[in-house]
Biopython code that builds the backbone (N, CA, C, O; Angstrom):
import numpy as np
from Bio.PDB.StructureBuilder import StructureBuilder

atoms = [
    (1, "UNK", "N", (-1.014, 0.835, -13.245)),
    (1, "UNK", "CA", (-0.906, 0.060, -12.029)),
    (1, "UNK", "C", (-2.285, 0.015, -11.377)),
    (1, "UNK", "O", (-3.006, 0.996, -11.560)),
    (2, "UNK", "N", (-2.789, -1.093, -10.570)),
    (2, "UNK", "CA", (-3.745, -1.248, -9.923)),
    (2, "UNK", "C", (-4.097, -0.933, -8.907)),
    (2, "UNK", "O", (-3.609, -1.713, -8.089)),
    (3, "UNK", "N", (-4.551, -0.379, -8.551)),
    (3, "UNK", "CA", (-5.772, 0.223, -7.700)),
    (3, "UNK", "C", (-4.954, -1.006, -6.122)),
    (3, "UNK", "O", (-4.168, -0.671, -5.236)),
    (4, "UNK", "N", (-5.525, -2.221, -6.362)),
    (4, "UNK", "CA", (-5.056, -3.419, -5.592)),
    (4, "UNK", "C", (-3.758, -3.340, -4.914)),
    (4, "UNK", "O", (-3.573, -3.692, -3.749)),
    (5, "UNK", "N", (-2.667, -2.749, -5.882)),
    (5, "UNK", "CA", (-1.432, -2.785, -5.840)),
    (5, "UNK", "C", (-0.473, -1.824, -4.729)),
    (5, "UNK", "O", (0.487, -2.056, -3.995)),
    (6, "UNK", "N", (-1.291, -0.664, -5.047)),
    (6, "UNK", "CA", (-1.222, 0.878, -4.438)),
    (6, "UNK", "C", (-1.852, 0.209, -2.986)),
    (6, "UNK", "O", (-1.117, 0.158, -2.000)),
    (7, "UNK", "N", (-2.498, -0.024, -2.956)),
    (7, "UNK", "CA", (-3.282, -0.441, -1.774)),
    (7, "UNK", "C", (-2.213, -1.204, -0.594)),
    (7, "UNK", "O", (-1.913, -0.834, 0.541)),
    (8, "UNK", "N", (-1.756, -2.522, -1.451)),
    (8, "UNK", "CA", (-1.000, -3.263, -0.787)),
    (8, "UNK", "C", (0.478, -2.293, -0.350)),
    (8, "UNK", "O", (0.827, -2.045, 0.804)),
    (9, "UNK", "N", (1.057, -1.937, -1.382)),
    (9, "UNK", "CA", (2.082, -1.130, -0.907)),
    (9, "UNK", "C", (1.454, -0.128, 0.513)),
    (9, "UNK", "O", (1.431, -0.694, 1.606)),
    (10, "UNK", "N", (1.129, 0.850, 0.452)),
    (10, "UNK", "CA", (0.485, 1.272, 1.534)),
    (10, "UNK", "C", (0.041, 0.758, 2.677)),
    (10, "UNK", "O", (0.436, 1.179, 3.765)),
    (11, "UNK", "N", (-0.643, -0.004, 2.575)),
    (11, "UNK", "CA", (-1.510, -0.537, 3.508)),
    (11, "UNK", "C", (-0.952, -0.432, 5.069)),
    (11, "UNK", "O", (-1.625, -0.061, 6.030)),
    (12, "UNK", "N", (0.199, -0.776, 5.088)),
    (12, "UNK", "CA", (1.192, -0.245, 6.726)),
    (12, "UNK", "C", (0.864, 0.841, 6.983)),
    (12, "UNK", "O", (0.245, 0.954, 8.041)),
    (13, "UNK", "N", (1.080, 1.940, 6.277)),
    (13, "UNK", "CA", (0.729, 3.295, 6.391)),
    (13, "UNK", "C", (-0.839, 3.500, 7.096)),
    (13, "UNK", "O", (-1.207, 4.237, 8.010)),
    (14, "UNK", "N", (-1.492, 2.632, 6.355)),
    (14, "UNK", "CA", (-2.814, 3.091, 5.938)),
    (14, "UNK", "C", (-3.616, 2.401, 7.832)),
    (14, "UNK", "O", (-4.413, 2.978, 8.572)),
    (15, "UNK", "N", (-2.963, 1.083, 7.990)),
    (15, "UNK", "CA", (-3.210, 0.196, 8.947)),
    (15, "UNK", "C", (-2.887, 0.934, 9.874)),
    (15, "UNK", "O", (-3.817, 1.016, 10.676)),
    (16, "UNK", "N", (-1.911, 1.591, 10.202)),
    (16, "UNK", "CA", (-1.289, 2.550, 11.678)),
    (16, "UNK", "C", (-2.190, 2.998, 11.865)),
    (16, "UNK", "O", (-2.896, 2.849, 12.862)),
    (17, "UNK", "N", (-2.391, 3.707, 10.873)),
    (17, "UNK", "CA", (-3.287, 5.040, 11.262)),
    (17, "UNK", "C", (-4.775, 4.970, 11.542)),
    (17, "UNK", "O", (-5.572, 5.685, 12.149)),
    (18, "UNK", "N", (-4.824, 4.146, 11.050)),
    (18, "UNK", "CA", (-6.526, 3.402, 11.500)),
    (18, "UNK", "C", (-6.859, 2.703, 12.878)),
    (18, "UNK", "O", (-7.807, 2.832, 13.652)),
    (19, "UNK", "N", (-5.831, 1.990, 12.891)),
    (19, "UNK", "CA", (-5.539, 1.540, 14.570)),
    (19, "UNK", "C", (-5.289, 1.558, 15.204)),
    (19, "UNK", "O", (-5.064, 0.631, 15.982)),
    (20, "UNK", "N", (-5.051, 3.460, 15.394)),
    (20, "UNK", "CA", (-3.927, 4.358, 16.698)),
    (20, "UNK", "C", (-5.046, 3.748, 17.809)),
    (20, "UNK", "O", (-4.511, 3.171, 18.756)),
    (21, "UNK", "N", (-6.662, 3.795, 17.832)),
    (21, "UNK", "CA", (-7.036, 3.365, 18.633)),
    (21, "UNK", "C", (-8.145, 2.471, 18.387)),
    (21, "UNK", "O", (-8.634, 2.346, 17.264)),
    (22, "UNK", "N", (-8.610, 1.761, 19.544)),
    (22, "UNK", "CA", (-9.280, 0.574, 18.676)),
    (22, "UNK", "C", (-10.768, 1.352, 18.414)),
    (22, "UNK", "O", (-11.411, 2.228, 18.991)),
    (23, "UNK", "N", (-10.926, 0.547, 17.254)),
    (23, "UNK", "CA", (-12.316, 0.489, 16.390)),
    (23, "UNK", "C", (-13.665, 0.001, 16.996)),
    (23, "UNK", "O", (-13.568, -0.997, 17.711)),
    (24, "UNK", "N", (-15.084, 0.610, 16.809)),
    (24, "UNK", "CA", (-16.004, -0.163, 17.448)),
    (24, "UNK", "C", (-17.519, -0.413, 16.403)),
    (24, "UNK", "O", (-18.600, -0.803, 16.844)),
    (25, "UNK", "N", (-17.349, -0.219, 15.587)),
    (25, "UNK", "CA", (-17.764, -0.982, 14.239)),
    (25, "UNK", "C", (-17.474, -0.434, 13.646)),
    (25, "UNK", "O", (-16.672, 0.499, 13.627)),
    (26, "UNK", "N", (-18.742, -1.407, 12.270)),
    (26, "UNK", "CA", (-17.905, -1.455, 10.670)),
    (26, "UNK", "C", (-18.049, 0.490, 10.180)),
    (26, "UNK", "O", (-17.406, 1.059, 9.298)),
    (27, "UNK", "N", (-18.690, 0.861, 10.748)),
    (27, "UNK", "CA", (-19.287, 2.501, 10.378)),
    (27, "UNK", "C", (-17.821, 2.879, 10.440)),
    (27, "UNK", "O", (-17.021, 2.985, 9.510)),
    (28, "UNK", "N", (-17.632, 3.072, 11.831)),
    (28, "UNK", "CA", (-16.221, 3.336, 12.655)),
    (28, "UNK", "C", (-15.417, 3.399, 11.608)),
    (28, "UNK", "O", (-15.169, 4.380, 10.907)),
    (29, "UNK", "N", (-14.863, 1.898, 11.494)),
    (29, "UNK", "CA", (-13.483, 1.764, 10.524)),
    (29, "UNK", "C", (-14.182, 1.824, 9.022)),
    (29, "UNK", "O", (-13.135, 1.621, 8.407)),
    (30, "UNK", "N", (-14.724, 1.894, 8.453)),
    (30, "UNK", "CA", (-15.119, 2.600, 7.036)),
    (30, "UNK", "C", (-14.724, 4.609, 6.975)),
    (30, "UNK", "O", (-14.390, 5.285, 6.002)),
    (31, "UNK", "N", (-14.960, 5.051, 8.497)),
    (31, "UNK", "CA", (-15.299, 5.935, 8.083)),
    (31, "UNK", "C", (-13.236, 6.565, 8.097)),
    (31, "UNK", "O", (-12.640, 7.301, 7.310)),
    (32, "UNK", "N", (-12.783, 5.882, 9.271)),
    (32, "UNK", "CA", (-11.235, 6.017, 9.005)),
    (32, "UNK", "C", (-10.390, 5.738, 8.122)),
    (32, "UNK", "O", (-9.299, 6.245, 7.859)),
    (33, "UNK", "N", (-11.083, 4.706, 7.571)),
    (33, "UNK", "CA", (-10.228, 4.024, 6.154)),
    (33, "UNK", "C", (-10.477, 5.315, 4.801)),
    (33, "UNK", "O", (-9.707, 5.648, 3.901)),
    (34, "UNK", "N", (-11.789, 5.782, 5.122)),
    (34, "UNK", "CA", (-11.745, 6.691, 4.135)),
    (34, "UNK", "C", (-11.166, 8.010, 4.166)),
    (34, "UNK", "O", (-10.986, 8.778, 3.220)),
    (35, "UNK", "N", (-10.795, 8.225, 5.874)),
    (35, "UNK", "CA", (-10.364, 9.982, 6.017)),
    (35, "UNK", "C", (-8.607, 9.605, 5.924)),
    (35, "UNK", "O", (-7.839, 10.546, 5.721)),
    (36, "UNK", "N", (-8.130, 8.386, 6.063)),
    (36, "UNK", "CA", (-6.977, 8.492, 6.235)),
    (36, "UNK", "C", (-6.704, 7.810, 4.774)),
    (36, "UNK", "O", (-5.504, 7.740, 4.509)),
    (37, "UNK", "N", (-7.552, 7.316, 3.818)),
    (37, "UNK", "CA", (-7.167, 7.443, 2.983)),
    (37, "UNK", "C", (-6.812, 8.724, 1.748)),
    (37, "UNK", "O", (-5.882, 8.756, 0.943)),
    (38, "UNK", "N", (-7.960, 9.744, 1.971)),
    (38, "UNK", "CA", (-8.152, 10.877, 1.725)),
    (38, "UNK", "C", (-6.802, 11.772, 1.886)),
    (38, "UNK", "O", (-6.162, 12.385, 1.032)),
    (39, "UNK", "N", (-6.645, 11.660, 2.966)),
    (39, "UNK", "CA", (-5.231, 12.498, 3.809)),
    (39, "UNK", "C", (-4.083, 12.379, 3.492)),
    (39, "UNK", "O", (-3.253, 13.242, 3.779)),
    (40, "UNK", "N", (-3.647, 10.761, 2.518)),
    (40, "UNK", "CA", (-2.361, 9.973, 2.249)),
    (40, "UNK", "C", (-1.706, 11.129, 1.185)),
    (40, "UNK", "O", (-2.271, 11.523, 0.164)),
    (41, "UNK", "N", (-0.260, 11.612, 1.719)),
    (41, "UNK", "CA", (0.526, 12.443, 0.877)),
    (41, "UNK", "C", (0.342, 12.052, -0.283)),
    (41, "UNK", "O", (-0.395, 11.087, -0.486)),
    (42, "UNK", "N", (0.947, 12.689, -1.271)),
    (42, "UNK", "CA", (1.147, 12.442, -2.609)),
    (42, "UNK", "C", (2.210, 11.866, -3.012)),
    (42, "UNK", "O", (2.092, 10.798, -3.613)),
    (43, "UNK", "N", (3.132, 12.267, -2.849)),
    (43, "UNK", "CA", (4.830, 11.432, -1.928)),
    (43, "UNK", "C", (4.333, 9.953, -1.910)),
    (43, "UNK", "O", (4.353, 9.167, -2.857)),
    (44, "UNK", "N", (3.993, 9.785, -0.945)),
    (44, "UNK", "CA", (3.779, 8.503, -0.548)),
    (44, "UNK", "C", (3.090, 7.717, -1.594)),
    (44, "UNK", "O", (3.786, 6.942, -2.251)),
    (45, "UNK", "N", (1.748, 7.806, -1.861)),
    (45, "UNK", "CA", (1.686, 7.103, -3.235)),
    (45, "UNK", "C", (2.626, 6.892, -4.238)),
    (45, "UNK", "O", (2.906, 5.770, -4.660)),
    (46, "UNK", "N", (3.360, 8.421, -4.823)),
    (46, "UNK", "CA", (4.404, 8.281, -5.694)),
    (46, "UNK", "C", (5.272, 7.389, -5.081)),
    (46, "UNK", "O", (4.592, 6.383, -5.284)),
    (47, "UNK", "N", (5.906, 7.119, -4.696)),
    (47, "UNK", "CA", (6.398, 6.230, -3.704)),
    (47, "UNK", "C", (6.644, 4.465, -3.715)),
    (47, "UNK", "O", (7.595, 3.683, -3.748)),
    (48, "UNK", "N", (5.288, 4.419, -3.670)),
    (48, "UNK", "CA", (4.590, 3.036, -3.981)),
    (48, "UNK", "C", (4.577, 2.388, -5.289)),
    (48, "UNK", "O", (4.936, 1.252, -5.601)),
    (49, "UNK", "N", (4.015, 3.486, -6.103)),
    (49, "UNK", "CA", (4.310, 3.401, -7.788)),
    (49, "UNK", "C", (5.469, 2.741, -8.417)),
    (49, "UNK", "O", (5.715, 1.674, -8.979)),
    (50, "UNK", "N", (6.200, 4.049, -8.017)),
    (50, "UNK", "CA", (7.936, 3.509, -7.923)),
    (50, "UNK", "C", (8.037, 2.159, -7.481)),
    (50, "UNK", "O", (8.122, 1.373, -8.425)),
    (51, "UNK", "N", (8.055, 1.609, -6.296)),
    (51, "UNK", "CA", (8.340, 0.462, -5.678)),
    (51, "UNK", "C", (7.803, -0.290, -6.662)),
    (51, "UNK", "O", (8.537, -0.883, -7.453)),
    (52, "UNK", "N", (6.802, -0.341, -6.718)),
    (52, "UNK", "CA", (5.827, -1.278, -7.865)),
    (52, "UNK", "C", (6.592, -1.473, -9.167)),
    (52, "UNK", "O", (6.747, -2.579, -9.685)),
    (53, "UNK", "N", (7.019, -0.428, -9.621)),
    (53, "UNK", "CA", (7.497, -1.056, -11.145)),
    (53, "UNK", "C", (8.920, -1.370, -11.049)),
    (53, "UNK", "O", (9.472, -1.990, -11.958)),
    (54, "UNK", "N", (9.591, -0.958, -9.940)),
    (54, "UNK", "CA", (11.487, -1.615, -9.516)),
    (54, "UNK", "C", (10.707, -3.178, -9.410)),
    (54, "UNK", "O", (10.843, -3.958, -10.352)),
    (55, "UNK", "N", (10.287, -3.377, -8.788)),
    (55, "UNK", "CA", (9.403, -5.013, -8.432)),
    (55, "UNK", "C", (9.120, -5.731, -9.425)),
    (55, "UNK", "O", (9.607, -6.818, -9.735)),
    (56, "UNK", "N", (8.136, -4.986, -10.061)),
    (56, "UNK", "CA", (7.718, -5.915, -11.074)),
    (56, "UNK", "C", (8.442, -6.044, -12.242)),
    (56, "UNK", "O", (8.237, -7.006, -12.982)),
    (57, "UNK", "N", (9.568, -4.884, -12.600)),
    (57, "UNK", "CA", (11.059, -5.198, -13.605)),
    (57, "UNK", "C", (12.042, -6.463, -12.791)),
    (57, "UNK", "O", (12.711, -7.214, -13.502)),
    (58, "UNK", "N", (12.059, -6.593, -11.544)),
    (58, "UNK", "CA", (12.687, -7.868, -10.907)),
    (58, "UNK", "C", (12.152, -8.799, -11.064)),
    (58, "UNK", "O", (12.819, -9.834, -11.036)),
    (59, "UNK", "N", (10.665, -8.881, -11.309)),
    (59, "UNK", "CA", (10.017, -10.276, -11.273)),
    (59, "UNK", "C", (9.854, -10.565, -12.906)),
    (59, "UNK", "O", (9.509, -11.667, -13.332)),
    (60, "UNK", "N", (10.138, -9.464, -13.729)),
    (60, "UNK", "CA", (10.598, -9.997, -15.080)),
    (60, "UNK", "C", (11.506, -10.364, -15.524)),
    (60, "UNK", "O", (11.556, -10.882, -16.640)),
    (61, "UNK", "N", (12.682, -10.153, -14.596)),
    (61, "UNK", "CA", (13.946, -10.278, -15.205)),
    (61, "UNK", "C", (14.330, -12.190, -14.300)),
    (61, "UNK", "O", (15.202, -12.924, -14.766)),
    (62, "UNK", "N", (13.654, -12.513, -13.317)),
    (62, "UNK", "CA", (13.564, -13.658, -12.881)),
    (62, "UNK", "C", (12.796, -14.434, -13.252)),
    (62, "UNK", "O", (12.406, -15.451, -12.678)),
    (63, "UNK", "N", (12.361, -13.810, -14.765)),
    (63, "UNK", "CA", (11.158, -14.721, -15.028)),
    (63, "UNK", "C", (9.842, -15.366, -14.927)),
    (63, "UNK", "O", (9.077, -16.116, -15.534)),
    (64, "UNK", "N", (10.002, -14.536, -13.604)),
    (64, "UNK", "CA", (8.357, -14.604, -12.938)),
    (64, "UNK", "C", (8.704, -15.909, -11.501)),
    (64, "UNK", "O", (7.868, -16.719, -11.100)),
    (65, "UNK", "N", (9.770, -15.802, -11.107)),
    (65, "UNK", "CA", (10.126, -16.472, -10.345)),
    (65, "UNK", "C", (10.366, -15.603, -8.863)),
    (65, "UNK", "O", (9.995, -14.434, -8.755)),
    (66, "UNK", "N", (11.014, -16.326, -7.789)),
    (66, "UNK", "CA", (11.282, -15.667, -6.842)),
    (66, "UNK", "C", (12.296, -14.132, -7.743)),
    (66, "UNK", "O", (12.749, -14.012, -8.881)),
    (67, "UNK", "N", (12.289, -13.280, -6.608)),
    (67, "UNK", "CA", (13.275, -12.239, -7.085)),
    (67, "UNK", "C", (13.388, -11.033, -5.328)),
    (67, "UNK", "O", (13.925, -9.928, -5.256)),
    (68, "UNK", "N", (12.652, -11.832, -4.153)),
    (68, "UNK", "CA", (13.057, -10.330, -3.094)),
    (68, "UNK", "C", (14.087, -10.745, -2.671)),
    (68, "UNK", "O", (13.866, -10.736, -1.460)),
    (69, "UNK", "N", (15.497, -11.267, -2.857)),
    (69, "UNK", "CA", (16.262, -11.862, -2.517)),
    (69, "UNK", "C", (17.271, -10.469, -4.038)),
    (69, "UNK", "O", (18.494, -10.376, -3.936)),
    (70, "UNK", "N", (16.877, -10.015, -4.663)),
    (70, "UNK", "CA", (18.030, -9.682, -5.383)),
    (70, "UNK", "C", (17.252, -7.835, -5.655)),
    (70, "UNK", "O", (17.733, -7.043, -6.465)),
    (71, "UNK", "N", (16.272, -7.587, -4.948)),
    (71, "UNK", "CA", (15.904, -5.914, -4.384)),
    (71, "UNK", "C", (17.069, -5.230, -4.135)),
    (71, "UNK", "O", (17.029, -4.065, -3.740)),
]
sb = StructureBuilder()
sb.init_structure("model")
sb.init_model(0)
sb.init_chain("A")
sb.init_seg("    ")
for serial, (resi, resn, name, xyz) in enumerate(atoms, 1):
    if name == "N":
        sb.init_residue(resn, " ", resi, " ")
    sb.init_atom(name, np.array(xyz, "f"), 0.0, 1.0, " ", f" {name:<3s}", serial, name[0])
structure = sb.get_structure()
C-alpha cells in the first residue's frame, strides 16, 4: 500500500491535531506535521491498512466502478 494512501486515510487524524491552534508559517506547520506524524499510534495506521484493502476488494468487485454505497 502507498505511502499516499495511508496518508489520505489518516489525514483527519493528522489535520486535528495540527490545527488545535492556528499555524504561523510554513516552519510552524512542517514542524507539526512531522511531530504528530511521528506520535500516530500504531493502531491507527493498522487501521487504515485494513480500511484500504476492505475498499479496494469493493472497488474490485464493482469493477472499478462506484462501490461506497455497498461498505
Amino acid at each position: 500500500m502507498s505511502s499516499v494512501a495511508i496518508c489520505l486515510a489518516l489525514w483527519s487524524v493528522i489535520q486535528q491535531c495540527v490545527y488545535e491552534t492556528r499555524v504561523h508559517d510554513i516552519d510552524e506547520l512542517r514542524q507539526r506535521l512531522l511531530h504528530v506524524w511521528c506520535g500516530l499510534e500504531q493502531s491507527l495506521i493498522d487501521n487504515a491498512v485494513d480500511q484500504w484493502q476492505t475498499r479496494l476488494s469493493a472497488c474490485v468487485r464493482a469493477g472499478g466502478g462506484h462501490f461506497e454505497d455497498t461498505l
